[in-house]
C-alpha positions in Angstrom: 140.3 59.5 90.8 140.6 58.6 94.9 137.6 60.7 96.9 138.8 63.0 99.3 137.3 62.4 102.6 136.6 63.5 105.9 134.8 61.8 108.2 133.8 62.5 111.8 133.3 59.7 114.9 131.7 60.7 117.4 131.9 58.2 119.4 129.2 57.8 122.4 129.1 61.4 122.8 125.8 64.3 122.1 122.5 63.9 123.0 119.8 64.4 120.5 119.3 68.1 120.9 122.7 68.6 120.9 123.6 66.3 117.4 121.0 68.3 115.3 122.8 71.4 116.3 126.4 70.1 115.8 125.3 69.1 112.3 123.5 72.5 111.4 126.0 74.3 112.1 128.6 71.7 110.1 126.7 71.8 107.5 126.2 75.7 107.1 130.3 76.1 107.7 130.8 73.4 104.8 128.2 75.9 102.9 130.2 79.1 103.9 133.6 77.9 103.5 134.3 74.6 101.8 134.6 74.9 98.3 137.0 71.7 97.4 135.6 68.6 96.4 135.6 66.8 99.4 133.0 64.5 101.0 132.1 65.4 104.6 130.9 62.2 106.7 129.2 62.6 110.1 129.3 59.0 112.2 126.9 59.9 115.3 125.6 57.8 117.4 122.8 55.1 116.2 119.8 57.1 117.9 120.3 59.9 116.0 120.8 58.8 112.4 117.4 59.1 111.4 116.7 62.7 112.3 120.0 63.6 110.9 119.9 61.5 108.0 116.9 64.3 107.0 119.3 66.9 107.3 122.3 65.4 104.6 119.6 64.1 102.8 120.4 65.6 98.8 123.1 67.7 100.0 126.3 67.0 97.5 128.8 67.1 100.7 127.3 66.1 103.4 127.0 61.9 104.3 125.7 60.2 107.1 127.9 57.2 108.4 127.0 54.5 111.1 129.9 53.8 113.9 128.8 49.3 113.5 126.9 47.3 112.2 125.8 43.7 112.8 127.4 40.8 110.9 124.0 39.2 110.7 120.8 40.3 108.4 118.2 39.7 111.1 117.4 38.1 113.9 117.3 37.5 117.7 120.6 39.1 118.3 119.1 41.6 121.2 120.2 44.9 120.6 122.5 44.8 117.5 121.6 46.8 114.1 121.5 45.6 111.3 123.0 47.0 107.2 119.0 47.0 106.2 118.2 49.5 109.3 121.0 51.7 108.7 120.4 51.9 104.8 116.6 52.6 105.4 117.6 55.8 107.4 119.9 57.3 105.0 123.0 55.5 105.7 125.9 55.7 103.0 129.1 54.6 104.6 129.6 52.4 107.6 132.9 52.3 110.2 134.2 48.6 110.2 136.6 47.9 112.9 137.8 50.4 115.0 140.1 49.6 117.6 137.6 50.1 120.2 135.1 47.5 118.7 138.2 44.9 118.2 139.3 45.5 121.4 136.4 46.0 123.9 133.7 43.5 122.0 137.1 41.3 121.2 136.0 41.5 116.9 138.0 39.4 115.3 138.8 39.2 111.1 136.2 36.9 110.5 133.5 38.9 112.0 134.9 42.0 110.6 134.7 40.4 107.1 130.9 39.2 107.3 130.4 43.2 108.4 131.8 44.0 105.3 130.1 41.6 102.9 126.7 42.5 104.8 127.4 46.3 104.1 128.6 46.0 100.9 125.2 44.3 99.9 122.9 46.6 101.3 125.0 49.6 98.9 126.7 51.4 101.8 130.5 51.8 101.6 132.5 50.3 104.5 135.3 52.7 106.1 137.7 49.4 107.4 140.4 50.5 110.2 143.5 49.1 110.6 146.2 50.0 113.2 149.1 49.4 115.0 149.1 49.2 119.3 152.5 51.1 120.4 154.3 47.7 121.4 154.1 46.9 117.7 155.3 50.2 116.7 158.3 50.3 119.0 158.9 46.4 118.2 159.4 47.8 114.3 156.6 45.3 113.5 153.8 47.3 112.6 154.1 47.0 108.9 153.8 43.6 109.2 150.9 44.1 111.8 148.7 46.3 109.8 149.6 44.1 106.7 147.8 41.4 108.7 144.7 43.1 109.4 143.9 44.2 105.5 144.8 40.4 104.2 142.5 38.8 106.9 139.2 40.6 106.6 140.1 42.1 102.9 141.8 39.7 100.7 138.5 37.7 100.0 136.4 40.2 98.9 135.8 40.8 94.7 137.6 43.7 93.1 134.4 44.9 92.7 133.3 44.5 96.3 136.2 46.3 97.2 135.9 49.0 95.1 133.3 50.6 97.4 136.1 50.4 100.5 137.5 53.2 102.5 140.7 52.5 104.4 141.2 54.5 107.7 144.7 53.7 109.4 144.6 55.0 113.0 147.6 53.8 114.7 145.9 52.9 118.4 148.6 54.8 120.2 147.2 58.3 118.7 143.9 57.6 119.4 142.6 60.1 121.8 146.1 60.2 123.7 146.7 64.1 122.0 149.7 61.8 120.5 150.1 61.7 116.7 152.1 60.0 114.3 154.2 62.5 112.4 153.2 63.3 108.4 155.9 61.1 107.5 154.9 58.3 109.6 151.5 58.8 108.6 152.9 59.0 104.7 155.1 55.5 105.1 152.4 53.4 106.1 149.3 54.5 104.0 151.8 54.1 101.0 152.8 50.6 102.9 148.9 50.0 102.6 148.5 51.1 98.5 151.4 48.3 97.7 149.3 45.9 100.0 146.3 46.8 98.2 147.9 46.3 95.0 149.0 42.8 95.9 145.7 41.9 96.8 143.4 43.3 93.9 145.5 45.2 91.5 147.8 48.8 90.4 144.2 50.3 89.8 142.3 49.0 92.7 145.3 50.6 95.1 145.7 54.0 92.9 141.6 54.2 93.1 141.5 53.6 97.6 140.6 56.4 99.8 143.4 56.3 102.5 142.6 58.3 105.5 144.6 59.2 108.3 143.0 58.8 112.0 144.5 59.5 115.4 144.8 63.0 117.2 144.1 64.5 113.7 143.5 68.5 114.6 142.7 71.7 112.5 146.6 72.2 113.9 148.3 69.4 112.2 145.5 68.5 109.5 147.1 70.4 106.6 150.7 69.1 106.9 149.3 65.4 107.9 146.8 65.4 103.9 149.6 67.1 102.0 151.2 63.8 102.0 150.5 62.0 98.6 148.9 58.8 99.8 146.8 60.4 102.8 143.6 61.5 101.0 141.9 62.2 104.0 140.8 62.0 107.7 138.8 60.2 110.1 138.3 62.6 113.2 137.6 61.8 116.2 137.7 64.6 119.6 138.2 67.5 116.8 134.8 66.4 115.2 132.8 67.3 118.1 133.2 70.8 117.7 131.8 72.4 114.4 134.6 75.0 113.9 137.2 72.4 114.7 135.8 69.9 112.5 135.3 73.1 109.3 138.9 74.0 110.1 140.2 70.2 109.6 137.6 69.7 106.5 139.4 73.4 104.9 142.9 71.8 105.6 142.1 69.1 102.6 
């Protein structure tokens, strides 16, 4: 059976003082209020992780996520991180090509594929993005699109490798723009997704994937966007700045 997630990005946002806090008080709501089985994954910046990583540490909900990671093991490669660092400091899941990493440090399949493997070896579970930029949307192309980015950094990993993925479709045109795609938008292409991910592993592999919805997602449209049967979670971004936000979105599961 699928997890049901929700994860938070922060983004570059908080300072130190002010990520312990958010997190206290996450986790104490999560305590409080949460009683589903869901998995609640924090993604601060890499600074923080290892004071924070002592606060999820043995808590059953709580998970600490890194926003990159670098293709390589080790190195001279000034001022990357690599899947060794972040799994020494309590790292469990790792976000693999956002939109802002593809599009400001131009990451391209290939790269995004040696992130995986590297992740994947170190036992940390990858959360891959995929998404469509609005020309591709209004061009009716972003099936097609989408369908791209999962076959070129996806399609040569093992069925067991892949096992351990999270998919997060953010369509880039809802991303921070208070814009998001409507529940059955949302519902049309994470289902588009399971049949990809069935062609590529198999029924199992696709029935098995964590799907989660990113893009403007809000303790307002949350409930209505993870009633739909193939969106199994989110991946927040503004809304999980804010610990009642973020509760309210996590409840809406």
């Amino acid at each position: 059976m699928r997890k049901r997630i929700v994860a938070g990005n922060w983004k570059m946002n908080k300072t130190a003082e002010e990520a312990l806090s958010l997190v206290s008080e996450i986790d104490n709501m999560v305590k409080d209020e949460v009683n589903g089985d869901v998995a609640v994954v924090v993604a601060p910046p890499f600074p923080f992780l290892q004071s924070l990583g002592k606060l999820t540490q043995g808590n059953d909900k709580m998970h600490l996520a890194a926003q990159n990671v670098s293709e390589h093991e080790s190195g001279a490669y000034t001022g990357e991180v690599s899947a060794a660092m972040l799994k020494s400091v309590g790292v469990e899941y790792v976000i693999i090509g956002h939109s802002e990493r593809r599009m400001y440090h131009h990451e391209d399949a290939q790269t995004l594929y040696q992130k995986m493997k590297t992740t994947l070896a170190h036992g940390m579970k990858p959360i891959f993005c995929c998404g469509e930029p609005l020309e591709e949307r209004d061009a009716d192309r972003h099936f097609d699109y989408v369908g791209k980015q999962l076959h070129d950094s996806l399609s040569y990993l093992s069925n067991e490798e892949f096992e351990q993925v999270v998919i997060a479709y953010e369509p880039i045109w809802a991303i921070g723009t208070g814009r998001t795609a409507s529940s059955q938008q949302a519902q049309e292409m994470h289902e588009y997704i399971r049949e990809q991910i069935a062609r590529m592993f198999d029924a199992e592999a696709a029935y098995n994937t964590s799907i989660l919805y990113g893009g403007s997602c809000n303790p307002a449209n949350a409930q209505e966007l993870f009633s739909q049967s193939d969106v199994d979670g989110g991946l927040i971004g503004g809304a999980s700045l804010k610990s009642r936000d973020f509760t309210d979105v996590i409840k809406s599961i």
